[in-house]
C-alpha positions as CSV (number, residue, x, y, z in Angstrom):
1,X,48.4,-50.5,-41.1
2,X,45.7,-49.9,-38.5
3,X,44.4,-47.0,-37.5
4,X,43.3,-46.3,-34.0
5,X,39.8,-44.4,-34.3
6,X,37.3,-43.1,-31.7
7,X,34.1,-40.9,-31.5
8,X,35.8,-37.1,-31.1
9,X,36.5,-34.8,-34.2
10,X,40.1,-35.0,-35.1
11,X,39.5,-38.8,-35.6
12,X,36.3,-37.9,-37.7
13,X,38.3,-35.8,-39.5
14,X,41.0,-38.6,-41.0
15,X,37.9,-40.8,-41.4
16,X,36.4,-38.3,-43.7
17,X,40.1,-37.8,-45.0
18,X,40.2,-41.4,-45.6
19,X,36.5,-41.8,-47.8
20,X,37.4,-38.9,-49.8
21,X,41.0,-40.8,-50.6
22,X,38.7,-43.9,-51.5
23,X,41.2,-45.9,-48.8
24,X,39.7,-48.4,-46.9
25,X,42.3,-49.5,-43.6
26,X,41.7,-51.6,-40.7
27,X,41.1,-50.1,-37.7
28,X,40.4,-50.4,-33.5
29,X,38.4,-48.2,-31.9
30,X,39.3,-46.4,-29.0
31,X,36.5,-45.4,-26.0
32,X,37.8,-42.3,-25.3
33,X,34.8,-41.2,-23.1
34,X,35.3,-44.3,-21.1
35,X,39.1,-43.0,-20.5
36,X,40.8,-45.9,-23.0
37,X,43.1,-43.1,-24.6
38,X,44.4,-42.8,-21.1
39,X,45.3,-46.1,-19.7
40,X,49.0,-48.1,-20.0
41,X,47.6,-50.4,-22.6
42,X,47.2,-47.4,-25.1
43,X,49.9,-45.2,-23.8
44,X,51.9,-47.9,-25.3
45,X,51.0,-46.9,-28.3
46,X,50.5,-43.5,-28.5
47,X,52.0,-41.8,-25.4
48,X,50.3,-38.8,-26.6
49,X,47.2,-40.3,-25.0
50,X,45.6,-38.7,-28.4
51,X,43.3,-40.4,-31.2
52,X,43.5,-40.9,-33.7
53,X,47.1,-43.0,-34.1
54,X,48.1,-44.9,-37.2
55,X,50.0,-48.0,-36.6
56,X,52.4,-48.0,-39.7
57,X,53.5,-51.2,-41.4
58,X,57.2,-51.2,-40.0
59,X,55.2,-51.4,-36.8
60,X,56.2,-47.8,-35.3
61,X,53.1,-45.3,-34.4
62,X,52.0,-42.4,-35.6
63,X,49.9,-39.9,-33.7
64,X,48.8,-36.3,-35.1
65,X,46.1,-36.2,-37.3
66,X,47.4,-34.1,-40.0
67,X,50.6,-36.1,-39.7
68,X,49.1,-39.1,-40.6
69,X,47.0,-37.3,-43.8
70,X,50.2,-35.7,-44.8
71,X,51.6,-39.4,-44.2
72,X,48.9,-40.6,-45.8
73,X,48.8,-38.5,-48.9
74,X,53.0,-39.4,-49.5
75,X,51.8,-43.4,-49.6
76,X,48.8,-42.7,-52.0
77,X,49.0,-39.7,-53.6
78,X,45.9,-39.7,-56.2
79,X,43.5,-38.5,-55.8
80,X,45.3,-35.6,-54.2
81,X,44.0,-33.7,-51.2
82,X,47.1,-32.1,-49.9
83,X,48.1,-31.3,-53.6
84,X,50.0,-32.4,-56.8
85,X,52.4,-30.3,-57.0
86,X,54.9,-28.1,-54.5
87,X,52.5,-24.9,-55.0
88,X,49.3,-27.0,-54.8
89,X,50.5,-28.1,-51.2
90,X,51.8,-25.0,-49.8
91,X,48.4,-23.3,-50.6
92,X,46.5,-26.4,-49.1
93,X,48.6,-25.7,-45.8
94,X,48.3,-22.3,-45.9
95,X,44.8,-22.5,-45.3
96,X,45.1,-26.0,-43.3
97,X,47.4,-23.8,-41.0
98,X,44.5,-20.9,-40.9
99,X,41.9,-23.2,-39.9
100,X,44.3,-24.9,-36.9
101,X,45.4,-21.5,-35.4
102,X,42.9,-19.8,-36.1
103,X,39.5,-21.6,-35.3
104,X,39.8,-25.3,-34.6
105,X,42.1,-24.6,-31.5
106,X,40.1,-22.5,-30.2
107,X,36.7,-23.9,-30.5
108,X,38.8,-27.6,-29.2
109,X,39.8,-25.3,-25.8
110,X,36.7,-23.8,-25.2
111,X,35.1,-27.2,-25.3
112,X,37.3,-28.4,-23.0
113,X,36.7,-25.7,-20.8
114,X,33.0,-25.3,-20.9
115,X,30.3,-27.9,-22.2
116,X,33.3,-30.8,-22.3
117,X,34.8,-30.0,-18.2
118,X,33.1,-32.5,-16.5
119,X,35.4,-34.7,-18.6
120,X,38.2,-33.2,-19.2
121,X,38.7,-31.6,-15.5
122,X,40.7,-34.5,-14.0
123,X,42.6,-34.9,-17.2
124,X,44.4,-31.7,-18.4
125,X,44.6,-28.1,-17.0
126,X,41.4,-26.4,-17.7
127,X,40.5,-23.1,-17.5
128,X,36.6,-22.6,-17.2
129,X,36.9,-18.6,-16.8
130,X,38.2,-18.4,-20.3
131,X,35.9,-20.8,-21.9
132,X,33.2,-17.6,-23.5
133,X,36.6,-16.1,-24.4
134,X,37.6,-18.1,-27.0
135,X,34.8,-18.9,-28.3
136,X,34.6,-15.1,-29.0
137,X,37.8,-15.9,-30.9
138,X,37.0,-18.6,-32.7
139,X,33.7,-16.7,-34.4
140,X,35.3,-13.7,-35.0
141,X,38.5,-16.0,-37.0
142,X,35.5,-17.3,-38.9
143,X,34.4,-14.4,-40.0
144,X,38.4,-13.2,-40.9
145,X,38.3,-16.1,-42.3
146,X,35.2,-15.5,-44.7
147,X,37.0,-12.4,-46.1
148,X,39.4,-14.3,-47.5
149,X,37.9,-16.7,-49.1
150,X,37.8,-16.7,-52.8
151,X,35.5,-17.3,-56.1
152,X,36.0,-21.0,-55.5
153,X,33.7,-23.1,-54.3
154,X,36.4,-24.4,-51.7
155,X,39.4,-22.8,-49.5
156,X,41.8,-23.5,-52.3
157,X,39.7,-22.5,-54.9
158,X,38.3,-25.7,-57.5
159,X,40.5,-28.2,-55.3
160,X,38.5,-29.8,-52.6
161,X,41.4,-30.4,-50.0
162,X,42.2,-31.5,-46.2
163,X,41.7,-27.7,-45.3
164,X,38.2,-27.9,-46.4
165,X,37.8,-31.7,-44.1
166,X,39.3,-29.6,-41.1
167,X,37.3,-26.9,-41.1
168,X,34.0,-28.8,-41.7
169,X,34.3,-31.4,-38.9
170,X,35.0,-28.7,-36.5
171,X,32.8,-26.7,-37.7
172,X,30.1,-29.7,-37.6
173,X,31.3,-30.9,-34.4
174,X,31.1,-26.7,-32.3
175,X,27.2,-27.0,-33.3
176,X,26.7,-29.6,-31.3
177,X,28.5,-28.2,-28.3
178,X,26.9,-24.7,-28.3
179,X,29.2,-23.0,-30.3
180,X,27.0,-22.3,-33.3
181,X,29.0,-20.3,-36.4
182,X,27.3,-17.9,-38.1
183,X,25.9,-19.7,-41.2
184,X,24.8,-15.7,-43.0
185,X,28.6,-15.7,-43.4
186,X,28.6,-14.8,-47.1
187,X,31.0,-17.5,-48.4
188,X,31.7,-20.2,-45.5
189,X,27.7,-20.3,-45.0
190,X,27.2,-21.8,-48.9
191,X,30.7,-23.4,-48.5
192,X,29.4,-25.8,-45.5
193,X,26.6,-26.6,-47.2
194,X,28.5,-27.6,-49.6
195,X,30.9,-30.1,-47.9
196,X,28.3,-31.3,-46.1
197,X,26.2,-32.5,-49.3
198,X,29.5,-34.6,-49.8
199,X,29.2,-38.4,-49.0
200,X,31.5,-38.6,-47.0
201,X,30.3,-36.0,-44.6
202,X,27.8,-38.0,-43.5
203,X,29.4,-41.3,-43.7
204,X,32.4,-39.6,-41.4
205,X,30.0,-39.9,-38.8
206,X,30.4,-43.5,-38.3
207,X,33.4,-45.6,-36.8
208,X,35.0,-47.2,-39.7
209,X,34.4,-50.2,-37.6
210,X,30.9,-49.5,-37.6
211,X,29.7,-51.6,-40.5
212,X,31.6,-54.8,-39.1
């Protein structure tokens, strides 16, 4: 296998995915703010244009970044972040599913249309007018979110899960692009301070390349 990682949060997001599953997988960086993602040499690979893509060992590609965890989790199933069982992973994608639709999309868009348009402008359809929008969204799906949350310390109660790695890097990732959450939220403002005390929140951070 070989993953194809880069410096942008979904990939951060299977790398933490990946430490928390104690796998350790070969892998080739992608410069996607040099435009890499979108020349012939990768749309070979991923015609997506997307990171981060998993080479599989019968040689076809995988792109999607829950679709390779999901993938992922099938090959190597202990220990479990999806679930163990057929409820365990419904619940897990409940929530997963919640934070996608909800939030993540949102604060992704707004990116793209704001702080990240420089970039993205020649790229995609952007829509700058509706950038303050959704971010609007996103923070008040946080907080929608928030009243749902249980007496666990995590979305799925006492199971740390892929939910809980989605929601972090995103979360982690709209600080630094001026989309700050509100951390008095009652339960996601202890719960990311929780994830990120985990190891491998901090050492998602880095390429998995990045020590050689």
């Amino acid at each position: 296998m070989l993953v194809y990682d880069a410096k942008s949060p979904a990939p951060r997001c299977l790398r933490m995915f990946l430490l928390e599953k104690h796998l350790l997988l070969p892998a080739a960086t992608v410069e996607v703010f040099a435009g890499e993602n979108r020349q012939p040499a990768f749309l070979a690979i991923n015609p997506a244009g997307q990171t981060p893509a998993l080479r599989c060992d019968d040689g076809t590609t995988l792109g999607e970044a829950v679709a390779i965890a999901e993938y992922l989790e099938e090959l190597h199933p202990s220990p479990a972040l999806v679930g163990s069982n057929p409820a365990e992973r419904a619940q897990t994608r409940q929530w997963w599913r919640r934070v996608e639709l909800n939030i993540t999309e949102f604060i992704h868009n707004a990116y793209h249309y704001a702080e990240g348009l420089p970039r993205f402008e020649s790229r995609i359809p952007v829509v700058p007018g509706a950038a303050d929008d959704l971010k609007r969204v996103a923070q008040d799906r946080l907080a929608w979110l928030d009243t749902m949350f249980g007496t666990g310390p995590w979305l799925c109660g006492e199971r740390f899960t892929a939910a809980d790695i989605w929601l972090y890097v995103w979360l982690d990732f709209a600080q630094s692009v001026k989309q700050p959450f509100d951390h008095t939220l009652a339960h996601i403002g202890p719960w990311f301070e929780r994830v990120a005390a985990r190891p491998s929140a901090a050492a998602s951070r880095r390429l998995i390349n990045a020590d050689g």
